[in-house]
C-alpha positions in Angstrom: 30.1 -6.4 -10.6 26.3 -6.6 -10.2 24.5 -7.6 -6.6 21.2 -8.1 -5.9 20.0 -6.6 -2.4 17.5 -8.8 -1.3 16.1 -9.5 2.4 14.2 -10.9 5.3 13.1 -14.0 3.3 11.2 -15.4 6.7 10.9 -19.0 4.9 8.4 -21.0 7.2 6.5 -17.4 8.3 2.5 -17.6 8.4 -0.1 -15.2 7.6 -2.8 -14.8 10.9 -2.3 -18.6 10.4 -1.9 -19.3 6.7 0.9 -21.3 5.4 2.9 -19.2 3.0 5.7 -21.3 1.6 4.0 -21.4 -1.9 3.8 -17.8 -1.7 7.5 -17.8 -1.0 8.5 -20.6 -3.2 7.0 -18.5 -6.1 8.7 -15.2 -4.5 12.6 -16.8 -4.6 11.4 -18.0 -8.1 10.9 -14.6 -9.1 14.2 -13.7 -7.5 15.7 -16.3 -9.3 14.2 -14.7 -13.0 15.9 -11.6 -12.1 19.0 -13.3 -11.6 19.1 -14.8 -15.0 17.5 -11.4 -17.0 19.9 -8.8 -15.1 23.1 -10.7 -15.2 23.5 -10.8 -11.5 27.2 -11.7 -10.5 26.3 -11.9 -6.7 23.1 -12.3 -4.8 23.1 -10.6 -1.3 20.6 -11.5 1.9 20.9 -9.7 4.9 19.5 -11.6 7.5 15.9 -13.6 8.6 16.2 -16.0 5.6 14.0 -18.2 8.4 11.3 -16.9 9.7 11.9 -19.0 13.3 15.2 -20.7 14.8 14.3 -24.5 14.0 12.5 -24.4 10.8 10.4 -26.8 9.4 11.4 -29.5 7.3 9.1 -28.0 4.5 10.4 -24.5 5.1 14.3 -26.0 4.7 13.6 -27.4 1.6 11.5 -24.4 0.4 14.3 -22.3 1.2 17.3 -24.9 -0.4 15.4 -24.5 -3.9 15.3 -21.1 -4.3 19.4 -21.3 -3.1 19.4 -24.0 -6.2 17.7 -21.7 -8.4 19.3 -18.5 -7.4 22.9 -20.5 -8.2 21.9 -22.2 -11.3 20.4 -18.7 -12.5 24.6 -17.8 -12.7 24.7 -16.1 -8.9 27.3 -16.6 -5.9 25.0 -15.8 -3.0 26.6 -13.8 0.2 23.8 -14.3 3.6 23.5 -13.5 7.1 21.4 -14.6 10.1 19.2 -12.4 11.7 17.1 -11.8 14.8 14.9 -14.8 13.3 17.6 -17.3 12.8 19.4 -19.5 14.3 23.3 -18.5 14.3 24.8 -22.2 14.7 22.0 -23.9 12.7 22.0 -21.5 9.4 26.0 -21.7 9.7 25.9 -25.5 10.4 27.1 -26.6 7.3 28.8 -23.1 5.7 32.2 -24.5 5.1 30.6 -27.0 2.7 28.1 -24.9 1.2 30.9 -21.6 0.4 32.1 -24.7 -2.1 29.0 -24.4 -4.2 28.8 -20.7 -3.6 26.6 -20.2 -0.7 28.5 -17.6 1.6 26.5 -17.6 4.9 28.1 -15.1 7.5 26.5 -16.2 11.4 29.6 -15.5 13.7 30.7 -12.8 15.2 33.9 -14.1 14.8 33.9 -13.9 11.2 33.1 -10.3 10.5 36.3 -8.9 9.0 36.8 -12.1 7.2 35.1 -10.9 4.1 34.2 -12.9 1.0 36.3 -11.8 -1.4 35.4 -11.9 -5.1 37.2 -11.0 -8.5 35.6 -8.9 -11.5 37.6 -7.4 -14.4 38.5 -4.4 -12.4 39.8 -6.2 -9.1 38.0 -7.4 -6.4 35.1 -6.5 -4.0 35.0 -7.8 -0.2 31.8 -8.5 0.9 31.4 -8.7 4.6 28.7 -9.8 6.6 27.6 -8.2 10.1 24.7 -11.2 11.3 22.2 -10.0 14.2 24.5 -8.6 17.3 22.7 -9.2 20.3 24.4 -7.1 22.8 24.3 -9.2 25.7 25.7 -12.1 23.9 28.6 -10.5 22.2 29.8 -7.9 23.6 32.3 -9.5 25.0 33.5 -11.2 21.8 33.2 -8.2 20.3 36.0 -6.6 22.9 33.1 -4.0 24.7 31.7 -5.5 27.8 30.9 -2.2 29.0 28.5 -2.3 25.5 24.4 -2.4 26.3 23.1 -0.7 22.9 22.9 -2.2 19.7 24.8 0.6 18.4 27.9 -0.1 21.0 28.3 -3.4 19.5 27.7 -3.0 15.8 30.2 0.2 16.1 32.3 -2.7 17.6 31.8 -5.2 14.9 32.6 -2.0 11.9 35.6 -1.2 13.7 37.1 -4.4 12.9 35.7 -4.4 9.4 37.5 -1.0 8.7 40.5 -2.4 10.3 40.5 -4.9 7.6 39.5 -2.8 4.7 42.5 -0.7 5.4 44.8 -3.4 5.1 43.4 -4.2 1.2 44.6 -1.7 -1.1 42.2 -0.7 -4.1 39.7 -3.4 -2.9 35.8 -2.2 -3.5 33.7 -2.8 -0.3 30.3 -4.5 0.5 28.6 -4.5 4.1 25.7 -6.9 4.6 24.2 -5.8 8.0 20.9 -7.1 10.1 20.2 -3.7 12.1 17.6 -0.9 12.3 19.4 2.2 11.2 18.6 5.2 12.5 16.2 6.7 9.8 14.1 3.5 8.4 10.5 3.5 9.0 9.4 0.2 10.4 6.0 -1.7 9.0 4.6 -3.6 11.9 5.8 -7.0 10.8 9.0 -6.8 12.3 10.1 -8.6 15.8 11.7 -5.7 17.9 15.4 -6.4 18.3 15.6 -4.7 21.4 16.1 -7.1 24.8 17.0 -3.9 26.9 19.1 -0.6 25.7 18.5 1.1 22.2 17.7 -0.9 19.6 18.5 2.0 16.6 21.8 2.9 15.3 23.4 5.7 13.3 24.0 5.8 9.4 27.3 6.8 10.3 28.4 3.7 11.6 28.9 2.1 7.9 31.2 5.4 6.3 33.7 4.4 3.8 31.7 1.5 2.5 30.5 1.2 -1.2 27.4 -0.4 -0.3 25.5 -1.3 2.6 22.8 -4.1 2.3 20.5 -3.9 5.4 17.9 -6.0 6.8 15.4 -6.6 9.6 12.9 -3.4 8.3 10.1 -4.7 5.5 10.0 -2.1 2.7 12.5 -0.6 0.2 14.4 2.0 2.0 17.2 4.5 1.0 18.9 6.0 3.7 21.7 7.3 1.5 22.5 6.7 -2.0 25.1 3.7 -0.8 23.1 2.9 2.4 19.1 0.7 1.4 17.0 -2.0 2.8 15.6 -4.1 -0.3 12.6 -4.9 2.5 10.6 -8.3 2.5 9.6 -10.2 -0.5 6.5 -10.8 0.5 4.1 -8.7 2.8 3.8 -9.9 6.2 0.9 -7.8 7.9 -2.1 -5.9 6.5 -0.1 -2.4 7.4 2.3 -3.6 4.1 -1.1 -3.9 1.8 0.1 -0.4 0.4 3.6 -1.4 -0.3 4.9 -2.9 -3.2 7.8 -5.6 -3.0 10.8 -5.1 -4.4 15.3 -5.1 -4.9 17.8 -3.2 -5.2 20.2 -4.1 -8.8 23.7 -2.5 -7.5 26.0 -1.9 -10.2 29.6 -1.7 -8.4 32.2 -0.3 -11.2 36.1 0.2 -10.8 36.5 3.6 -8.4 33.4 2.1 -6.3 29.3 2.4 -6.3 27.9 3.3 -9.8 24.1 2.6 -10.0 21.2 1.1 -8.6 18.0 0.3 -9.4 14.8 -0.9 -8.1 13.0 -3.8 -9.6 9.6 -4.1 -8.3 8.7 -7.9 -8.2 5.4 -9.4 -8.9 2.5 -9.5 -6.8 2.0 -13.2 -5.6 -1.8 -12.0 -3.9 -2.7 -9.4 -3.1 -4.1 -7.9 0.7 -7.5 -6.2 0.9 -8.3 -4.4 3.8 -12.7 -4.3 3.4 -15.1 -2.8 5.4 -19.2 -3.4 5.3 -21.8 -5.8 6.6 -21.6 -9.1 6.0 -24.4 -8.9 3.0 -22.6 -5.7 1.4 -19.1 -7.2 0.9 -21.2 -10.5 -0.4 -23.2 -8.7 -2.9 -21.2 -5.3 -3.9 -19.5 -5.5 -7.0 -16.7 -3.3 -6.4 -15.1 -5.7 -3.6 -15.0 -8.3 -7.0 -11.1 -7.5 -7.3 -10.4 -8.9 -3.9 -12.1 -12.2 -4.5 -8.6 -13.9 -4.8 -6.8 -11.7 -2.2 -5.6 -12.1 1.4 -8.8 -10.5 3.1 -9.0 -8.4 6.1 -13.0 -7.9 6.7 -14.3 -5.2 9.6 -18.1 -5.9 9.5 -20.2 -2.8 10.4 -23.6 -5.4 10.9 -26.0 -3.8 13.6 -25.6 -7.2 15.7 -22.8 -9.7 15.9 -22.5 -11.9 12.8 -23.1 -15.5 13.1 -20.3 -17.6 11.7 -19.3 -15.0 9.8 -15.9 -16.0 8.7 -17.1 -18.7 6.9 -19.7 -16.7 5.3 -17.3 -14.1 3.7 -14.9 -17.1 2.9 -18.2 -18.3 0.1 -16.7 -15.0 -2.0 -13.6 -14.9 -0.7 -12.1 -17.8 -0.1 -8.1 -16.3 0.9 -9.8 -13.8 3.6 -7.8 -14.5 7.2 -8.7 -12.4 9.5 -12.3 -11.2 10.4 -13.2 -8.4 13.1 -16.5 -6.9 14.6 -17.4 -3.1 14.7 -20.5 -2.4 16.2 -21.6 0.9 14.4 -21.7 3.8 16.4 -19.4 2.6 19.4 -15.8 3.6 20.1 -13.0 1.1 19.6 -10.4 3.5 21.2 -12.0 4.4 24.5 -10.9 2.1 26.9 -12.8 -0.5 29.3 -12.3 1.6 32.6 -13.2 5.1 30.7 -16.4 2.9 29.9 -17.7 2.1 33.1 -16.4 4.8 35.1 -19.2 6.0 37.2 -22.2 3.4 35.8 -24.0 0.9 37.9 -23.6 -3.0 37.9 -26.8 -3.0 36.1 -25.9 -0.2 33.5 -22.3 -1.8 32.7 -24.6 -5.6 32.4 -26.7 -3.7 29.8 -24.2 -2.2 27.6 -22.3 -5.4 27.7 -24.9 -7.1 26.6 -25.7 -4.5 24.0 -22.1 -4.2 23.0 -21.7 -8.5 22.0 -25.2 -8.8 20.7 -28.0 -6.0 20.3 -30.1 -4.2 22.8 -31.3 -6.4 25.8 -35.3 -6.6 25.8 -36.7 -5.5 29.2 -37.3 -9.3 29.9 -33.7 -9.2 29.5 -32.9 -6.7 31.4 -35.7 -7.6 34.4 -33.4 -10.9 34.9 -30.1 -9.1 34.4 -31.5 -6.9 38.0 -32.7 -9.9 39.7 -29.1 -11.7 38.9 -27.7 -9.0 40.2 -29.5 -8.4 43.3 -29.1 -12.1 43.9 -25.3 -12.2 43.7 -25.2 -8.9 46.2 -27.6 -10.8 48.8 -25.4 -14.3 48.6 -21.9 -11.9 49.2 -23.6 -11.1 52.4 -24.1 -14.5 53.2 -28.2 -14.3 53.7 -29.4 -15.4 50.6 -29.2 -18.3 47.9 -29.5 -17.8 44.3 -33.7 -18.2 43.6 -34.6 -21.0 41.1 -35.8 -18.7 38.3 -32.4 -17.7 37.9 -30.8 -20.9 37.4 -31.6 -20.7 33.6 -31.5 -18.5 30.9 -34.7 -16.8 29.7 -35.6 -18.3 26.3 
C-alpha cells in the first residue's frame, strides 16, 4: 500500500494579511498530481486542515475541491483535526463523507477505531490521534490526574495498542497532531500548550509501522517510521529557506518498506530584502523577487514616506515593510535607553529615532515644552501661547 504523508493544510490562513486560498487551491492541486503520477492508495492529513475553527465559506469550498481532486486522482483520504480546527465541525458530517472515502478522525472517542483497509498482502489500520487538549480529555481518556500533553496522548496510544493486539498480522498506521520531542519548530505554529508540557516522547508511538505527525511546518524525520511531511505552503518569513514537501510511504507485507520525499513546487516565493528605499527600486539583483512575497527592512537615513506603496511599484506581492534606522540598536531595550538621560535628552533621541536629527529650533521648543509641562505639575504656570503650535 502507498500513503501520502501530508499536513497542516491551514485552508483560510493569511499571510501578514494576504488572502492565500489561491496559493492553497494550487498547493492541494499539486497534491492531487502526485496522487495520480505515484499511484497513491491512501492519502494521509494529520491535523489543521483549517487554519481557524469556523472557516470561511471560501476556505470550505477551497478545501472540498482539493478533497474532490485528491479522490478523483484514485485516493481514500484518512484526516484529523488539530489545534486549529474545530472537532465537532470538521467531524460534522464524517459518517457521510467515510462513504465517499473521506475518513476524518476528531473524537477522542474514536481512537482505537481505526480505518481499516485491504491491499493484496492483508490489511493496514490506520488510526487517527486528533489534537488532545489535556484539560478537555483527560477524563475521556481515563487519566484525570493527566496535565501534560504527553499524559494524555500516552493515554490515547494505550488504547490504540490495546487494539492492535487484538488484530493478528494487521500492518499499522498512526496519524497524530502533537509536537514530538525532537522536531524543530518554524515560528508559524500556534503553541499547543494551555498550561503543563506541551512536547512528548518518540517513544510513545513504538510498535507502529508508520507515524504521520502534524502541527510542526517542515519535513521532519524523527525515526525512519516516525516524520512530519510539514506545511504545504510557507507560513512566516522564518520558512523562506525551506522547501515544501511529502512523504511517499511504501507499506509492504512484514510492515514499513520505503519512503520518499517529494518536494512540491514553489507557488511564490519569500524574499527577505534589505536596503533603502531607492536601492531595492533600482538594484538589479533584487529583479528575482519582483513576483515574491516581500519582506523589505529599509536602512534610509530618515523614515520613508509611504514607503510601502513605493516598494509595492517593483514589487507588487511585498507584505510586510519595516524601519531600521542605520546605526541604532534594535535589541537594546527602551528602559536600557533612557536609563540615566534627561527629559530633554530622551525628547531628542526620540525625535531623532522616528525622523532625523532635531534642528536647534527644534530642540529650543522641545526645552521650553518641557519646562512648561514641569511648571503646570506644580500648579503655577499655564502652557505660554508660543507653544500651542508646532514650529513650521
Amino acid at each position: 500500500m502507498r500513503l501520502l504523508h501530508t499536513s497542516d493544510w491551514h485552508i483560510g490562513r493569511t499571510f501578514h494579511g494576504v488572502d492565500l486560498l489561491a496559493d492553497q487551491a494550487r498547493a492541494l492541486g499539486a497534491i492531487a498530481d502526485l496522487v495520480a503520477e505515484c499511484a497513491v492508495d491512501v492519502v494521509v492529513v494529520p491535523g489543521d486542515v483549517y487554519d481557524r475553527s469556523i472557516p470561511s465559506a471560501d476556505a470550505i469550498v477551497v478545501c472540498n475541491r482539493g478533497f474532490e481532486a485528491i479522490r478523483a486522482a484514485g485516493a481514500v483520504i484518512v484526516a484529523t483535526s488539530g489545534n486549529h480546527d474545530s472537532p465537532a465541525r470538521l467531524g460534522a458530517a464524517a459518517s457521510f463523507a467515510a462513504a465517499g472515502g473521506l475518513h476524518l478522525f476528531t473524537s477522542v472517542a474514536a481512537v482505537d477505531r481505526p480505518v481499516v483497509l485491504p491491499d493484496e498482502h492483508g490489511s493496514v489500520a490506520f488510526y487517527g490521534i486528533p489534537y488532545l487538549e489535556p484539560e478537555t480529555t483527560r477524563a475521556e481518556l481515563g487519566v484525570p490526574q493527566a496535565r501534560s500533553h504527553s499524559d494524555v496522548l500516552h493515554a490515547a496510544m494505550a488504547r490504540i495498542d490495546a487494539d492492535r493486539s487484538a488484530r493478528a498480522d494487521t500492518r499499522s498506521v498512526v496519524l497524530a497532531h502533537a509536537f514530538v520531542v525532537g522536531g524543530t519548530a518554524t515560528g508559524s505554529e500556534r503553541s499547543i500548550a494551555v498550561g503543563g508540557v506541551e512536547t512528548v516522547s518518540l517513544s510513545a508511538f513504538g510498535g507502529v509501522d508508520y507515524v504521520a505527525l502534524g502541527h510542526l511546518h517542515s519535513p521532519q524525520t524523527l525515526a525512519e517510521g516516525v516524520r512530519y511531511s510539514g506545511s504545504p505552503l510557507p507560513y512566516s518569513f522564518g520558512e523562506s529557506s525551506h522547501r515544501k514537501a511529502v512523504w511517499l510511504v511504501d507499506i509492504g507485507a512484514n510492515g514499513l518498506e520505503r519512503v520518499e520525499r517529494r518536494d512540491l513546487p514553489v507557488v511564490r516565493g519569500l524574499s527577505q530584502l534589505t536596503g533603502t528605499v531607492d536601492e531595492l527600486l533600482t538594484e538589479p539583483r533584487y529583479c528575482a523577487a519582483e513576483q515574491h512575497y516581500v519582506s523589505a527592512i529599509l536602512t534610509d537615513a530618515g523614515r520613508p514616506v509611504d514607503a510601502m506603496r513605493r516598494i509595492q511599484t517593483r514589487f507588487p506581492h511585498a507584505i510586510h515593510v519595516e524601519w531600521q534606522r542605520p546605526g541604532g540598536n534594535p535589541e537594546l531595550r527602551y528602559r536600557e535607553r533612557v536609563h540615566g538621560r534627561t527629559d530633554s535628552d530622551i525628547a531628542r533621541r526620540f525625535l531623532a529615532d522616528v525622523a532625523a536629527e532635531p534642528t536647534d529650533r527644534e530642540v529650543a521648543w522641545v526645552e521650553k515644552a518641557l519646562a512648561a509641562a514641569s511648571r503646570d505639575e506644580q500648579g503655577d504656570a499655564a502652557v505660554p501661547e508660543e507653544l500651542w503650535e508646532l514650529p513650521a
